[in-house]
DRENPAMAR-811525 format. One record per atom (N, C-alpha, C): residue in one letter; x, y, z. Coordinates in steps of 0.2 Angstrom, whole numbers, padded with zeros to 4 digits, always signed. Atoms other than C-alpha are relative to their C-alpha. Layout:
DRENPAMAR-811525
aXYZ;...
end
This chain:
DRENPAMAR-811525
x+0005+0004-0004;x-0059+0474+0239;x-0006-0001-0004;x+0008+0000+0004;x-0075+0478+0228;x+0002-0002-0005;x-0001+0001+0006;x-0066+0474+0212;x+0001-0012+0002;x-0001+0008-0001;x-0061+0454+0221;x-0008-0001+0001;x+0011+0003-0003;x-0082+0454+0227;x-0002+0000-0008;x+0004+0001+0005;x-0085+0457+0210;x+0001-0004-0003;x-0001+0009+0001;x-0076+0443+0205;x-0002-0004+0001;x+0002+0006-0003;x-0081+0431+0215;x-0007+0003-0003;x+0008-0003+0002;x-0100+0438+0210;x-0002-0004-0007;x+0001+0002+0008;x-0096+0435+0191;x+0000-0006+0001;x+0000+0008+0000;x-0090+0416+0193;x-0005-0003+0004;x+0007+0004-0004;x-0104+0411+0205;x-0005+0000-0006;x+0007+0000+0003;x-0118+0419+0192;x+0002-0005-0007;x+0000+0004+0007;x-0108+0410+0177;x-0002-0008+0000;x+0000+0004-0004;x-0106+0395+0189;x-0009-0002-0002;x+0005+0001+0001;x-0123+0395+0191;x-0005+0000-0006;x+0001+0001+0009;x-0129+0398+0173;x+0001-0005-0005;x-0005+0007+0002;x-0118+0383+0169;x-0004-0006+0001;x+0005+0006-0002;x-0128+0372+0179;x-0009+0000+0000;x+0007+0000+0002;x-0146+0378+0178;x+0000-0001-0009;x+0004+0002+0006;x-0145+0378+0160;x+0003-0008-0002;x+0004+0009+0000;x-0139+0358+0161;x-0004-0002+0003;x+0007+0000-0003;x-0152+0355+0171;x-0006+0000-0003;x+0004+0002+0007;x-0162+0362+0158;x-0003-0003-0005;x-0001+0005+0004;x-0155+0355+0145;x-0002-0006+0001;x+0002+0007+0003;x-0158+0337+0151;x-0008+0002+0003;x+0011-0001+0001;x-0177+0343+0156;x-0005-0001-0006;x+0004+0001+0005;x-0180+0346+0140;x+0002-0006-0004;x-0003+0005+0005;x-0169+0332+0132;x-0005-0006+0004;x+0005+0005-0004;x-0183+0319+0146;x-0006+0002-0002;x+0005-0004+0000;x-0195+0331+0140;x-0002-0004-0008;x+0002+0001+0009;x-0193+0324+0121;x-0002-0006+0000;x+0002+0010-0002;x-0195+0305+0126;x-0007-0001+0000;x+0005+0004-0001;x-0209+0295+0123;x-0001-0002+0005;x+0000+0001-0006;x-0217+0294+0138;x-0006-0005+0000;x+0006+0008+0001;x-0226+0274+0141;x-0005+0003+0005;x+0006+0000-0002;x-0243+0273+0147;x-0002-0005+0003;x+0001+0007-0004;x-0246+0259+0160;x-0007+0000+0002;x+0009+0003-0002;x-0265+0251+0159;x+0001-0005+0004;x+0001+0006-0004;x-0271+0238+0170;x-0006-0004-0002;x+0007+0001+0003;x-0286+0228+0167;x-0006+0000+0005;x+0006-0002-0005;x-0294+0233+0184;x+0005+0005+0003;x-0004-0004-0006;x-0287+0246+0198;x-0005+0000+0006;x+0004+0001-0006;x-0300+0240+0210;x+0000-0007+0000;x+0001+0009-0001;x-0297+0221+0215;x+0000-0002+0007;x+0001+0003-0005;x-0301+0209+0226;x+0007-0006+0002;x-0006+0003-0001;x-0288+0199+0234;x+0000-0009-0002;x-0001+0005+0006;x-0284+0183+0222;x-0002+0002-0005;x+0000-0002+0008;x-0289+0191+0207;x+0006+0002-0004;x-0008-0003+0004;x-0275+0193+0193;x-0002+0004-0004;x+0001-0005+0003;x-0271+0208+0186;x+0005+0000-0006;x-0005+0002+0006;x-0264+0208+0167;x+0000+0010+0000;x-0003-0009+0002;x-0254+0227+0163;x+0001-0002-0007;x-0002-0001+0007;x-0252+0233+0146;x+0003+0007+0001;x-0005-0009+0003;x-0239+0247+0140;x+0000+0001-0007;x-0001-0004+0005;x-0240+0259+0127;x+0005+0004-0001;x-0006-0006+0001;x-0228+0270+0118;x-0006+0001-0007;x+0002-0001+0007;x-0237+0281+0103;x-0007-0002+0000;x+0007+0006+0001;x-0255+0271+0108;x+0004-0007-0002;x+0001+0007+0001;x-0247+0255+0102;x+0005-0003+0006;x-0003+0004-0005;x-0241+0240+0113;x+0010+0001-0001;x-0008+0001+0001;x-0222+0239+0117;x+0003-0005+0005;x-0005+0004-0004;x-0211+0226+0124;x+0005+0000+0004;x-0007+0000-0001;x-0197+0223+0133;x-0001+0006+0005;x+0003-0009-0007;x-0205+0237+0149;x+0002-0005+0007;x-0001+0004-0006;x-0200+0232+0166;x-0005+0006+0004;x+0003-0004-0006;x-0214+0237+0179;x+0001-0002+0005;x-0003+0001-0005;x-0211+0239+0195;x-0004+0004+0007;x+0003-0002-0004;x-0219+0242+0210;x+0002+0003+0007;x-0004-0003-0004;x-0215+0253+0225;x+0003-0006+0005;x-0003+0004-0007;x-0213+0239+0240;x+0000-0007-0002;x+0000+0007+0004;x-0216+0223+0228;x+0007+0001-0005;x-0006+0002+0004;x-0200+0226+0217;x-0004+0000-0008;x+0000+0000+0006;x-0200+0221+0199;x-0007-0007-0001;x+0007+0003+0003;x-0219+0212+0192;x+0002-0005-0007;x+0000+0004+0003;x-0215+0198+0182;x-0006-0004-0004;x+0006+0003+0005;x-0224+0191+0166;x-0008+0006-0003;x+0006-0001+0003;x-0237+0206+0163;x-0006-0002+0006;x+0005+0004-0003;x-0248+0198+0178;x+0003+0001+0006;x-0004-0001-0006;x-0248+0201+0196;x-0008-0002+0003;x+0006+0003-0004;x-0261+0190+0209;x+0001+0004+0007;x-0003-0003-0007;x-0262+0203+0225;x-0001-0007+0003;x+0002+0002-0006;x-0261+0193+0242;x-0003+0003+0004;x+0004-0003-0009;x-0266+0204+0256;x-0003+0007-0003;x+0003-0006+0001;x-0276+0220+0253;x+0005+0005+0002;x-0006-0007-0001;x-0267+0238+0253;x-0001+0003-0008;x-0001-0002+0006;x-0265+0249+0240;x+0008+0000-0003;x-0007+0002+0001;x-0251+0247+0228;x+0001+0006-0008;x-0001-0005+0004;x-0242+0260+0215;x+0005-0004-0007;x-0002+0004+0004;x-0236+0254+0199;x+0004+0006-0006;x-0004-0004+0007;x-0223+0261+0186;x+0003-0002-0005;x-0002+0007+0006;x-0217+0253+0168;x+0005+0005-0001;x-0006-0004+0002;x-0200+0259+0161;x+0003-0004-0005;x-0003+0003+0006;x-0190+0257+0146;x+0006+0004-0002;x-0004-0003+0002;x-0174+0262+0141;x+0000+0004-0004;x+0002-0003+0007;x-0175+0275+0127;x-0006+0004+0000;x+0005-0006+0001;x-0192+0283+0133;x-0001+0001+0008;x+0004+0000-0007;x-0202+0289+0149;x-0002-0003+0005;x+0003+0003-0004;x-0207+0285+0163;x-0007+0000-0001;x+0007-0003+0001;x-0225+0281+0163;x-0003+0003+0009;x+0005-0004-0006;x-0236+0291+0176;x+0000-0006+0004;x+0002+0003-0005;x-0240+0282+0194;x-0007-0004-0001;x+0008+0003+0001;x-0255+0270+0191;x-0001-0004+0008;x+0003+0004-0007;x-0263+0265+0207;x-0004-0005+0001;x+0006+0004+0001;x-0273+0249+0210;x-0002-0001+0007;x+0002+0000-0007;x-0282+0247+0228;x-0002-0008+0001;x+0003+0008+0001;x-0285+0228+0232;x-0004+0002+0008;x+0006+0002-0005;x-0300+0223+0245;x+0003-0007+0002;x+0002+0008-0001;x-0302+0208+0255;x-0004-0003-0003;x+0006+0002+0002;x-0310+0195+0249;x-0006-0006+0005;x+0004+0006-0002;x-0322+0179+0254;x+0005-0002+0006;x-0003+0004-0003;x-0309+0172+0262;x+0010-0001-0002;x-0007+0000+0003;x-0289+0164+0260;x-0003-0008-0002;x+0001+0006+0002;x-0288+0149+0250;x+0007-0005+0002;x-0004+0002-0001;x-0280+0134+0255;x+0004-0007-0001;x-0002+0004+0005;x-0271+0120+0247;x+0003-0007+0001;x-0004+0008-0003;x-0265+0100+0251;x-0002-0002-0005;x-0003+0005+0004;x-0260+0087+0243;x+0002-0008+0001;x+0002+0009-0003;x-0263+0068+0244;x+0007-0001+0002;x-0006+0003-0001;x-0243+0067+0245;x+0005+0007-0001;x-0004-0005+0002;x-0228+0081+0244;x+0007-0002-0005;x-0007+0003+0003;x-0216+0069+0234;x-0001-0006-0003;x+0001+0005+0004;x-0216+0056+0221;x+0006+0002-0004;x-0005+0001+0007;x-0207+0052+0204;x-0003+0002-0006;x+0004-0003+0006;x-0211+0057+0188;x-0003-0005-0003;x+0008+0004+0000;x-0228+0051+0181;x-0002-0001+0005;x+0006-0002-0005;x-0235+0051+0197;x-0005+0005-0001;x+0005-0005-0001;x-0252+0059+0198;x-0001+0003+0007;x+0000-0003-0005;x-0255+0070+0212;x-0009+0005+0001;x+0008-0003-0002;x-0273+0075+0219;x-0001+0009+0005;x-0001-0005-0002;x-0275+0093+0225;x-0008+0001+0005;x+0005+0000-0003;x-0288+0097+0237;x-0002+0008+0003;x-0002-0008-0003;x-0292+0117+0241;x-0007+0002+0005;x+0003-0003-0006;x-0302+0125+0255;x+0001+0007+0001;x+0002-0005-0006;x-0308+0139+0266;x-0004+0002+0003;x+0002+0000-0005;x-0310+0141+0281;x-0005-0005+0000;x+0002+0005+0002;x-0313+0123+0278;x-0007-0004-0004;x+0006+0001+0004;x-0327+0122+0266;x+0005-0001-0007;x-0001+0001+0010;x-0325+0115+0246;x+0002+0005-0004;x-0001-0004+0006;x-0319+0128+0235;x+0001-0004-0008;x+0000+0005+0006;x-0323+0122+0216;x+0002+0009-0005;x+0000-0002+0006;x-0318+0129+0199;x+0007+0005+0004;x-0006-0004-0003;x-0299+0136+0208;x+0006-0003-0007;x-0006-0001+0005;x-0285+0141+0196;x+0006-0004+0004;x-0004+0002-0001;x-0268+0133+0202;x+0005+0001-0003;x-0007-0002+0003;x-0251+0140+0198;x+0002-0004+0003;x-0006+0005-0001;x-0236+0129+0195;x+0006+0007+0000;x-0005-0009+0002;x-0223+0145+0198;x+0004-0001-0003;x-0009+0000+0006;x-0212+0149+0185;x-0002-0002-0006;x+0002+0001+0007;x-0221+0138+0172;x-0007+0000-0002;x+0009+0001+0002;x-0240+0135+0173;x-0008+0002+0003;x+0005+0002-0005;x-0257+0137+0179;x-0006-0003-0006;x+0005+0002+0004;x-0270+0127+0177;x-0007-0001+0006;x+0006+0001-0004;x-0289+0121+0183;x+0001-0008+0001;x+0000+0010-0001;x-0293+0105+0189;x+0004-0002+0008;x-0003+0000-0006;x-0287+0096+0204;x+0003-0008-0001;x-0003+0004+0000;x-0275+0084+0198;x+0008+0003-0005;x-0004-0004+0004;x-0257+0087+0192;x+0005-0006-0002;x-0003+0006-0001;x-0246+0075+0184;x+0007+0002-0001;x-0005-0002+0000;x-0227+0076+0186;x+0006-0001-0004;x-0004+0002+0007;x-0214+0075+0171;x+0007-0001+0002;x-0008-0001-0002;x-0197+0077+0178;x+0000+0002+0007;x-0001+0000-0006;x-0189+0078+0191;x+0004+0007+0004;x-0001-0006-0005;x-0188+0095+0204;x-0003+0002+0003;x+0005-0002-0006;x-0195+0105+0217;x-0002+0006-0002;x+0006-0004+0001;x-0211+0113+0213;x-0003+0003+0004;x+0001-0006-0007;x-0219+0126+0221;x-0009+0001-0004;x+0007-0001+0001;x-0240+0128+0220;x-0005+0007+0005;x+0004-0007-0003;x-0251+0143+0223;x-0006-0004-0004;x+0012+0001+0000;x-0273+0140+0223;x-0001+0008-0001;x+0002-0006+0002;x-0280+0156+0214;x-0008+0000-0001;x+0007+0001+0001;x-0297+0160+0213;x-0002+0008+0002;x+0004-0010-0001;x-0307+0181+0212;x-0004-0003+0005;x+0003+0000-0007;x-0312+0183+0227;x+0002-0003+0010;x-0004+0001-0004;x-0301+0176+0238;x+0007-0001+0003;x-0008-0002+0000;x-0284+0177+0246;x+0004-0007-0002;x-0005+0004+0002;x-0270+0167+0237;x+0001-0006+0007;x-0004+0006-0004;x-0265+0151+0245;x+0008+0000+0002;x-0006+0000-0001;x-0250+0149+0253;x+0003-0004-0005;x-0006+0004+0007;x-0234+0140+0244;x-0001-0007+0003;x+0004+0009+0000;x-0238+0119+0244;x+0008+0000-0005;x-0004+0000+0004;x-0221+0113+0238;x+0003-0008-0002;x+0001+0009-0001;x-0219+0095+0231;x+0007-0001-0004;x-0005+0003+0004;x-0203+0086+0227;x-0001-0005-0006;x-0001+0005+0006;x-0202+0075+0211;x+0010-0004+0002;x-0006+0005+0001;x-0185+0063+0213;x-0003-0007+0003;x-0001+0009-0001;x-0180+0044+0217;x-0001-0001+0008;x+0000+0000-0007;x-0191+0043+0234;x-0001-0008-0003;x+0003+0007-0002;x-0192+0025+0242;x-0001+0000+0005;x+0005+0001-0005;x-0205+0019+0252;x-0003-0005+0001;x+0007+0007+0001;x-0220+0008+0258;x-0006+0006+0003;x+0003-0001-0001;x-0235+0011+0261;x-0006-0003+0007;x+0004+0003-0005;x-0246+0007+0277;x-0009+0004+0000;x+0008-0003-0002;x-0266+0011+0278;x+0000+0006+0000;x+0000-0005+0005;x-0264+0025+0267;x+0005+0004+0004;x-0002-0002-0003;x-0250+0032+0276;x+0007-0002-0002;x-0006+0001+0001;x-0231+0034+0269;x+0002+0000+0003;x-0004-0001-0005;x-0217+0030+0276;x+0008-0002-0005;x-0007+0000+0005;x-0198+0034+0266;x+0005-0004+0004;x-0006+0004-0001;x-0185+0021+0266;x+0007+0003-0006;x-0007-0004+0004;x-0166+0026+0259;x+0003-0006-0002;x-0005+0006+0004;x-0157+0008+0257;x-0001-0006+0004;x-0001+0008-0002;x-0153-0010+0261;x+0003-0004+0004;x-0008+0003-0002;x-0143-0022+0269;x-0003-0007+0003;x+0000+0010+0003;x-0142-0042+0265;x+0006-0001+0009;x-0006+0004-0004;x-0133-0052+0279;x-0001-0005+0001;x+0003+0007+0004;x-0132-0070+0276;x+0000-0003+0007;x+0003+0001-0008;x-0141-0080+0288;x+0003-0007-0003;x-0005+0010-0002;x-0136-0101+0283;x-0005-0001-0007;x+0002+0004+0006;x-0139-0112+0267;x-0003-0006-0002;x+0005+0007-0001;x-0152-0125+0265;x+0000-0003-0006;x-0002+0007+0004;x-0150-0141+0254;x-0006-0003+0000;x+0009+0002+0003;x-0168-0147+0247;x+0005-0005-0005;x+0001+0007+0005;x-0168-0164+0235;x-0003+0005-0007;x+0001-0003+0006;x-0174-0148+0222;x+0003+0005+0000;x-0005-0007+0001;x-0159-0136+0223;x+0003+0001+0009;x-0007-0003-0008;x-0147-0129+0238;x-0004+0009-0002;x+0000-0007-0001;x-0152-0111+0243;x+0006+0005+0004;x-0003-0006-0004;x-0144-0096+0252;x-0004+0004-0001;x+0006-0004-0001;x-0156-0088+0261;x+0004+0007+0005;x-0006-0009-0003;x-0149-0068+0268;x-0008+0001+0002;x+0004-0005-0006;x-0159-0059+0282;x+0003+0008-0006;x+0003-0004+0004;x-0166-0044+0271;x+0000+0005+0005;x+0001-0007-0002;x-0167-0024+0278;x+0000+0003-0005;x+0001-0005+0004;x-0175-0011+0269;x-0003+0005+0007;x+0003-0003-0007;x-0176+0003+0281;x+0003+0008-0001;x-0001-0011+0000;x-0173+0024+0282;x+0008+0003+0003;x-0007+0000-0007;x-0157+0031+0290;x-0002+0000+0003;x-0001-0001-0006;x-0162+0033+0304;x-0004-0005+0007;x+0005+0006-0003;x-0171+0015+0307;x-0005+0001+0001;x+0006-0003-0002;x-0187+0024+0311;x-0005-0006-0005;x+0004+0005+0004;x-0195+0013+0296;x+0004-0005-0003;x-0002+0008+0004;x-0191-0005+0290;x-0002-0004+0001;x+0003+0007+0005;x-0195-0020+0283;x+0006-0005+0002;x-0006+0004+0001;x-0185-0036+0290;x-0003-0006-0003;x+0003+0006+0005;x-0188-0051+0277;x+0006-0006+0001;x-0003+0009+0003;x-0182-0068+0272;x+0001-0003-0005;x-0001-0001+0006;x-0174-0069+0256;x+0004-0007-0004;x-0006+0007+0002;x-0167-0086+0247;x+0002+0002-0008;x-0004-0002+0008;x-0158-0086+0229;x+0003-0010+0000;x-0003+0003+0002;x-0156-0101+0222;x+0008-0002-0004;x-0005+0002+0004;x-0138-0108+0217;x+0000-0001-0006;x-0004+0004+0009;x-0133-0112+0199;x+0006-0003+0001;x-0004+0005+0001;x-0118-0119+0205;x+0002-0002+0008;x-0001+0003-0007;x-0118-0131+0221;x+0004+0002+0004;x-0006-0001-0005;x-0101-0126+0226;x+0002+0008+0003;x-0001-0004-0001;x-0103-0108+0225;x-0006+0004+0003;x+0004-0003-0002;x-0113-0095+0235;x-0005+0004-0004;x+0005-0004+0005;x-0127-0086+0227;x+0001+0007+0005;x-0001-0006-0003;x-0125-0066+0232;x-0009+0002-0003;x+0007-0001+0002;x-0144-0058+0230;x+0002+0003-0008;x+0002-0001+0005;x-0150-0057+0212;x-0003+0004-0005;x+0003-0003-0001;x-0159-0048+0203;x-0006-0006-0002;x+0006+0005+0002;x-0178-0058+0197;x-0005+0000+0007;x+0003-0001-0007;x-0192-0062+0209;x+0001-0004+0003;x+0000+0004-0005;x-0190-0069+0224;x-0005-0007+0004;x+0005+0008+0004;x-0200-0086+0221;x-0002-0003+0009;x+0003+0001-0005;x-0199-0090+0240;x+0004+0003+0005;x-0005-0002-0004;x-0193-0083+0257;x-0006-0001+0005;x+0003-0003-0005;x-0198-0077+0275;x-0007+0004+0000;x+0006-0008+0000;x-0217-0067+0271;x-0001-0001+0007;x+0003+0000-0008;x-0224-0075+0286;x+0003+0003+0006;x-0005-0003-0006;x-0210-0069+0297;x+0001+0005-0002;x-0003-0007+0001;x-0207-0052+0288;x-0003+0003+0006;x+0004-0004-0004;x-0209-0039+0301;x+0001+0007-0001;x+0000-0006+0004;x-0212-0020+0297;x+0000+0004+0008;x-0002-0006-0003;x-0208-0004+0307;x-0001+0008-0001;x+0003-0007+0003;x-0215+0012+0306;x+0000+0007+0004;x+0002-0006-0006;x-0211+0029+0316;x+0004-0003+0008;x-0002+0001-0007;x-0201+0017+0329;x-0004-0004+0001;x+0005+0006-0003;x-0215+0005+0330;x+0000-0005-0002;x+0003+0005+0003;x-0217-0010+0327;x-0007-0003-0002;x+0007+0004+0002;x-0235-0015+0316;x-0001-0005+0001;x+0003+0009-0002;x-0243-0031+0323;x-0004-0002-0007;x+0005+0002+0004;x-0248-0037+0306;x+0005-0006-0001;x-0004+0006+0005;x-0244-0054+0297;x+0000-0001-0007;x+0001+0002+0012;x-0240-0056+0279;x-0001-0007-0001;x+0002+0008+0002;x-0245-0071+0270;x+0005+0000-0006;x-0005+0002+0004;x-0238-0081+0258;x-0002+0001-0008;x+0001-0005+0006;x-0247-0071+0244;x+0004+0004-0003;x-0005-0008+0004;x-0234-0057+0244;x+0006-0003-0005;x-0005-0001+0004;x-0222-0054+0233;x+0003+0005+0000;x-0008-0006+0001;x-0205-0046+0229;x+0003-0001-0005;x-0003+0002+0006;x-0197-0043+0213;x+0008+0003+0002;x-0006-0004-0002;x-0178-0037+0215;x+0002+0000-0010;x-0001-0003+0007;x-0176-0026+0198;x+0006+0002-0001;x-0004-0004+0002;x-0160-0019+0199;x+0007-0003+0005;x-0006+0001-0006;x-0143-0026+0208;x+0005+0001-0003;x-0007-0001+0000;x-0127-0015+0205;x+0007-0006+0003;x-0003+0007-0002;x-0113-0029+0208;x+0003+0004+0007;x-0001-0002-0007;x-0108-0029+0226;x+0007+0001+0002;x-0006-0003+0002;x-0090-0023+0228;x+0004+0000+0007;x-0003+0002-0007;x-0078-0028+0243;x+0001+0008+0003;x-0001-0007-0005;x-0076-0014+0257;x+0007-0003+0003;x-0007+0006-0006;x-0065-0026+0269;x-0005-0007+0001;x+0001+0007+0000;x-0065-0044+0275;x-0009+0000+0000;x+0007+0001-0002;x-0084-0050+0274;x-0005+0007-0001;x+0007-0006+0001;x-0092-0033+0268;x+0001+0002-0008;x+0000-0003+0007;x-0098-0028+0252;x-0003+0007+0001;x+0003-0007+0005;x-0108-0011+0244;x-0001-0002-0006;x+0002-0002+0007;x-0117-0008+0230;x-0004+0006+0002;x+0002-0006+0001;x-0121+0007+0224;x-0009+0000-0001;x+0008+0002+0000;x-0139+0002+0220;x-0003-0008+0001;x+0006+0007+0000;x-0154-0013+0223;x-0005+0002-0002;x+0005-0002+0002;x-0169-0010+0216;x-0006-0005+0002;x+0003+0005-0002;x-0182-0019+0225;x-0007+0004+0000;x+0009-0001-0002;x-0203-0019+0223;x-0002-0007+0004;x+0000+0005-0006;x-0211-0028+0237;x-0010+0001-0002;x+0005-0001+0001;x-0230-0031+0238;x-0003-0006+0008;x+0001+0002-0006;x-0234-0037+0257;x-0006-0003+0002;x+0007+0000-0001;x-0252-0045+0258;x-0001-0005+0008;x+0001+0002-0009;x-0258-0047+0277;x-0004-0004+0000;x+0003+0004-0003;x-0268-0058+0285;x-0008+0004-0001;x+0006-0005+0002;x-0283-0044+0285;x-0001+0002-0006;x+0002+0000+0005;x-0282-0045+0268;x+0001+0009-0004;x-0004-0004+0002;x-0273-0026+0267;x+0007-0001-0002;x-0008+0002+0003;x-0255-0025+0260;x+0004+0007+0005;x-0002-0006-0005;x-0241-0015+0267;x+0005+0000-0008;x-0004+0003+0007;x-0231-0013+0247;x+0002+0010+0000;x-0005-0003+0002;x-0218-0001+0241;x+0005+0000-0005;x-0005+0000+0006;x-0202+0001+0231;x+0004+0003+0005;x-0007-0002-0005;x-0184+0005+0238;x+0005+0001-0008;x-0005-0001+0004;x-0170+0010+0226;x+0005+0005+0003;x-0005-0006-0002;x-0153+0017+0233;x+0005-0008+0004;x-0008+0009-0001;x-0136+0007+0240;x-0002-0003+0003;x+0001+0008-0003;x-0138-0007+0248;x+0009-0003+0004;x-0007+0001-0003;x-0123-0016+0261;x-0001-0005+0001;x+0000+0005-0001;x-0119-0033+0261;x+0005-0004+0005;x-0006+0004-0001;x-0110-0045+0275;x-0001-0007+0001;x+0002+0006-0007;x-0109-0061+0287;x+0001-0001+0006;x-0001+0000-0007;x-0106-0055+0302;x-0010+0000+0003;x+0009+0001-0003;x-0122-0057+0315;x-0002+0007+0002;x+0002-0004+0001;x-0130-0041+0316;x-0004+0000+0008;x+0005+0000-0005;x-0137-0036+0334;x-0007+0004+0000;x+0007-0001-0001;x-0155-0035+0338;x+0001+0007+0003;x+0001-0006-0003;x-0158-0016+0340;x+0003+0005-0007;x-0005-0002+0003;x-0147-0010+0327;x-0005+0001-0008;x+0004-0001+0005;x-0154-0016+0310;x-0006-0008+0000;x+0006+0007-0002;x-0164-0033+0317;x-0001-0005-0004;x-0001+0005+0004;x-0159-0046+0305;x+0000-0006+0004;x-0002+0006-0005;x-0153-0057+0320;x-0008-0002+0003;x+0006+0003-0004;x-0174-0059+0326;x-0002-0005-0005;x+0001+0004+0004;x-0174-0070+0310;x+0003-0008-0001;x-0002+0004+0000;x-0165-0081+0317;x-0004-0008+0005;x+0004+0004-0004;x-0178-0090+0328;x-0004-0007-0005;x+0000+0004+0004;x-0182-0101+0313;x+0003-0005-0001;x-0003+0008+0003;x-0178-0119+0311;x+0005-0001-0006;x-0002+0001+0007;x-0170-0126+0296;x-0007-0004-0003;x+0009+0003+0002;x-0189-0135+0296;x-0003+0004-0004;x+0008-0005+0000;x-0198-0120+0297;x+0004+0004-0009;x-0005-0003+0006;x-0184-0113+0283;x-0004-0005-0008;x+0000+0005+0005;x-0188-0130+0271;x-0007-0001-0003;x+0008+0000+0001;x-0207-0128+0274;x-0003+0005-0004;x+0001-0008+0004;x-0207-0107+0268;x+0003-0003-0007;x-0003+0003+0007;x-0196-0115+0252;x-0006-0006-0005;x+0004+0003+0005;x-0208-0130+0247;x-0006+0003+0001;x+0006-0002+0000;x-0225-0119+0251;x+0000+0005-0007;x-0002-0006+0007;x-0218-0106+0237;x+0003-0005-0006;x+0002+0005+0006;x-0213-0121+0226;x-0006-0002-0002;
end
């Protein structure tokens, strides 16, 4: 029995011997590694100020370090703008050497939170866009602006190159980061009312009758530019002269030389605007994909491209641009739906007198 206890006594002490000295061994093998040094260029800040990190290996700079912080994750770019006060623990690493020691930075509040609008949150590229920042609704001047991911700049204008969704943060020492401001760039259409947008998605022509003048035969279509969800639209009066007598003209592309202005009626939010357009306005139609049978009496096109410029009686405009499909028929459209049928309350008179006033 003492000879089996001694036994088992030996293989545990070897046992353990075995393992304390790996153990050792990689102690001292972590022990040989350069071990980085993680600087900051403050460790007392104020909430918006940004903090630039440098690592060494040896004294000199080293690359390719991932720092990372205990509740934040992984620090991207060398640069870290706190938002909210707390203190924050930071440590760099590199495959091949040490970790560096725990660098602590303490962030304060500051003046304030900074906060950020935008004349618009959506446009197309080459649009400019105006930036306006605050707190606790007072002017903040001389504010940094990050574009995330690629840019920051000063100034309070930004102009758009392409087209995605961009994401904005307001920086400025001494106060807290602006929330995120996120503006789309693509193919919005719209119009404009007393500085106040309002997005349209597509079209749809439905032919209203063809009027016969001593200087050309027309074919005039009941016009809709309007949103899905008809909340906003535009119903107009649109003529296209023939090139050949016997055949119909389907809408064009060029501008529309004369129609309905007086009678356009505009829709915004579900309401109808009590304004009058005159016979100033203008419409160019840029772009008309060829329209393409669905079934009896219905076309599609995949695009229309249509700029519009509405001049009202009050001598404001109601103008825009629309680009996206478009539906074409002849059947009568009822009033509620998409409202081409209220343009029927027009004479052949009143039709012949819109045509010779725009001749």
């Amino acid at each position: 029995m003492k000879k089996h206890i001694s036994t088992v006594m030996m293989i545990c002490c070897v046992a353990f011997s075995f393992v304390f000295g790996a153990c050792s061994s990689d102690d001292n093998d972590s022990k040989d590694l350069t071990q980085l040094v993680l600087q900051a260029s403050a460790t007392k800040a104020l909430v918006g100020e940004t903090i630039t990190f440098t690592v060494l290996a040896d004294q000199l700079p080293i690359e390719g370090v991932t720092i990372t912080e205990k509740t934040l994750g992984q620090i991207k770019d060398l640069t870290w703008t706190p938002t909210k006060s707390g203190t924050y623990q930071f440590t760099a690493k590199k495959e091949g050497y040490q970790n560096s020691k725990t660098l602590t930075i303490v962030v304060e509040e500051g003046i304030g939170k900074l906060n950020i609008e935008a004349n618009r949150t959506f446009g197309k590229p080459n649009d400019v866009f105006e930036f306006k920042i605050t707190s606790n609704g007072q002017p903040v001047q001389d504010v940094e602006i990050e574009v995330v991911g690629l840019e920051r700049f000063t100034g309070n204008t930004w102009t758009a190159k392409e087209f995605g969704t961009f994401k904005f943060i307001a920086h400025k020492k001494g106060f807290a980061s602006s929330d995120v401001l996120t503006i789309e760039i693509k193919n919005y259409s719209y119009f404009t009312y007393k500085d106040e947008i309002y997005l349209l998605d597509k079209s749809y022509f439905n032919f209203y009758r063809t009027v016969t003048e001593d200087f050309g035969i027309f074919d005039v279509w009941g016009l809709v530019m309007m949103s899905d969800d008809f909340e906003n639209k535009i119903v107009f009066l649109a003529g296209f002269e023939r090139k050949d007598p016997k055949e119909l003209t389907f809408p064009e592309e060029g501008e529309v030389l004369f129609g309905g202005f007086a009678a356009a009626q505009f829709y915004a939010n579900g309401m109808q605007l009590r304004e009058i357009s005159t016979l100033d306005s203008t419409m160019f139609i840029t772009k008309v994909e060829p329209f393409k049978p669905l079934r009896e009496d219905f076309y599609i096109s995949d695009r229309v491209a249509i700029n519009f410029d509405f001049v009202l009686e009050n001598n404001t405009s109601i103008k825009g641009e629309l680009d996206g499909p478009s539906e074409l028929d002849f059947e009568t459209v009822q009033t509620g739906t998409t409202s081409t049928n209220i343009l029927s309350s027009l004479s052949d008179k009143e039709v012949l007198q819109l045509i010779k006033r725009k001749k």
